[in-house]
C-alpha positions as CSV (number, residue, x, y, z in Angstrom):
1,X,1.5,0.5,0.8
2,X,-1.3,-1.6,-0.3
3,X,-4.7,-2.4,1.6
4,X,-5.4,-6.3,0.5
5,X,-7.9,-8.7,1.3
6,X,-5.9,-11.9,3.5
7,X,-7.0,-14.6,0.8
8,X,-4.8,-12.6,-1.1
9,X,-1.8,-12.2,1.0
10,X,1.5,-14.1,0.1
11,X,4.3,-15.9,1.9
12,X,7.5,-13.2,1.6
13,X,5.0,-10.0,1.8
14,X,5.9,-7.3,4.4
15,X,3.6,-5.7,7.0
16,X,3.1,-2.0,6.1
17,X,0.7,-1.0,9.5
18,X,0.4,-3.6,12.6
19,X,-2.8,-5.6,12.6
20,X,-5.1,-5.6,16.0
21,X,-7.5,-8.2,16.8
22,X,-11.0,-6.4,15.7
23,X,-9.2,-3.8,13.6
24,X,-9.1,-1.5,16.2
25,X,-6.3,0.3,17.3
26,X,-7.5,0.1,21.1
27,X,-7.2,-3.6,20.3
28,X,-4.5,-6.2,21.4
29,X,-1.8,-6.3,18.9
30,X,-1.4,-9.2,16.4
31,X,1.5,-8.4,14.1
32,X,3.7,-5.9,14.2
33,X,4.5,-3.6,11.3
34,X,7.8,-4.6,9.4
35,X,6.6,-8.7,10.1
36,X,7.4,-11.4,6.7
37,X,4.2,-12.8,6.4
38,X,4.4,-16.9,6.2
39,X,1.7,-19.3,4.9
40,X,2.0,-20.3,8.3
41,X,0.9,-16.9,9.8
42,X,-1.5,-16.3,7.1
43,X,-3.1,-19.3,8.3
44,X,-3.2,-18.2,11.9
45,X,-4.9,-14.8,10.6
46,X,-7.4,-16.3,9.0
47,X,-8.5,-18.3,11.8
48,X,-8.5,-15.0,14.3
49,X,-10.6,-13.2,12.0
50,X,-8.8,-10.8,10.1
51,X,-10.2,-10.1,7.0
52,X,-7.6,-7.0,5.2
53,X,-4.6,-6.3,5.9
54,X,-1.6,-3.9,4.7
55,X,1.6,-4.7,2.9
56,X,4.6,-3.1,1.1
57,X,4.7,-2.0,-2.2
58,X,1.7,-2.8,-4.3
59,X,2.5,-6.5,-4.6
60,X,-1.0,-7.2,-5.8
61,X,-3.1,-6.1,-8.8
62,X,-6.6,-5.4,-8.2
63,X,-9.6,-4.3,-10.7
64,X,-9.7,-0.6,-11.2
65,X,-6.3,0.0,-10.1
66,X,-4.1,2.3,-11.8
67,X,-0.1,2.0,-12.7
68,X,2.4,4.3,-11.4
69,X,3.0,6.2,-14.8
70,X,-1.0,6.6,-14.6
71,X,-1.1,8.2,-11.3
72,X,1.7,10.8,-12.0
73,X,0.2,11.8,-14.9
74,X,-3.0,12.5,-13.4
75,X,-1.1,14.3,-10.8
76,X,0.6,16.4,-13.3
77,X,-2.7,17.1,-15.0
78,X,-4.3,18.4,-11.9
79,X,-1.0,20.3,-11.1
80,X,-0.9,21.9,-14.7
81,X,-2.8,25.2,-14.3
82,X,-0.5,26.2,-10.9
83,X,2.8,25.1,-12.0
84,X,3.9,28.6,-11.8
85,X,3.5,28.6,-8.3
86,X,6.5,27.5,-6.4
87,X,4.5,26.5,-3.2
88,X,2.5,24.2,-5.4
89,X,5.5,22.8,-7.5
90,X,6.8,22.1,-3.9
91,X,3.4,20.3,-3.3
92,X,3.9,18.2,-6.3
93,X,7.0,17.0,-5.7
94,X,5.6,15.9,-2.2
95,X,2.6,14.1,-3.9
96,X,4.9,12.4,-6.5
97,X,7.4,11.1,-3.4
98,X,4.3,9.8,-1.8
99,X,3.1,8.0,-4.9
100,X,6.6,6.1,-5.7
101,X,6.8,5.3,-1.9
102,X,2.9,3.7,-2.0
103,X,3.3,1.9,-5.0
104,X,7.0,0.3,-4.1
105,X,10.3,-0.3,-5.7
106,X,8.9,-1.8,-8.7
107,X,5.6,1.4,-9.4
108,X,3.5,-1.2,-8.5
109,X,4.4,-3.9,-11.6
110,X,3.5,-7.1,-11.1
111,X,5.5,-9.9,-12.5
112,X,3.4,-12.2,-15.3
């Protein structure tokens, strides 16, 4: 799941959480989680407001933001010094699902 600013949202990119008018929870609902996004209902987003919203995946490539391979090894690094702990490889392994699931199918790659 990726947090993205709408002027960068595509046609064919999936809602990851649902968007409410004001970006509050308490709010009316906009779109619901799961919805294809369309340049049609980017459009209408725009004009109600909404400023970020999240997608699937990690569809888009932002400054400062780090590969797949990247993160797991940073995971692994800060891992290292309990790995003989089986509560904490257990952890790990947690962390690592959580990582492939935020970053997508493709870890986050984006086609050039």
């Amino acid at each position: 799941m990726q947090k993205i600013p709408l002027n960068l949202a595509a046609a064919e990119m999936v809602l990851a959480r649902d968007i409410y008018k004001n970006d509050s929870p308490s709010g009316m609902p906009i779109c619901g989680k799961g919805t294809v996004l369309s340049d049609s209902l980017i459009g209408r987003l725009q004009q109600m407001g909404v400023q970020s919203l999240y997608v699937e995946g990690h569809p888009v490539h932002q400054e400062g933001d780090r590969g797949l391979e990247e993160q797991l090894v940073d995971l692994e690094k800060r891992f290292s010094k309990t790995m003989d702990n089986r509560h904490n490889l257990m952890l790990l392994e947690v962390y690592r699902g959580q990582i492939r699931a935020a970053m997508g199918d493709d870890g986050g790659r984006t086609e050039e």
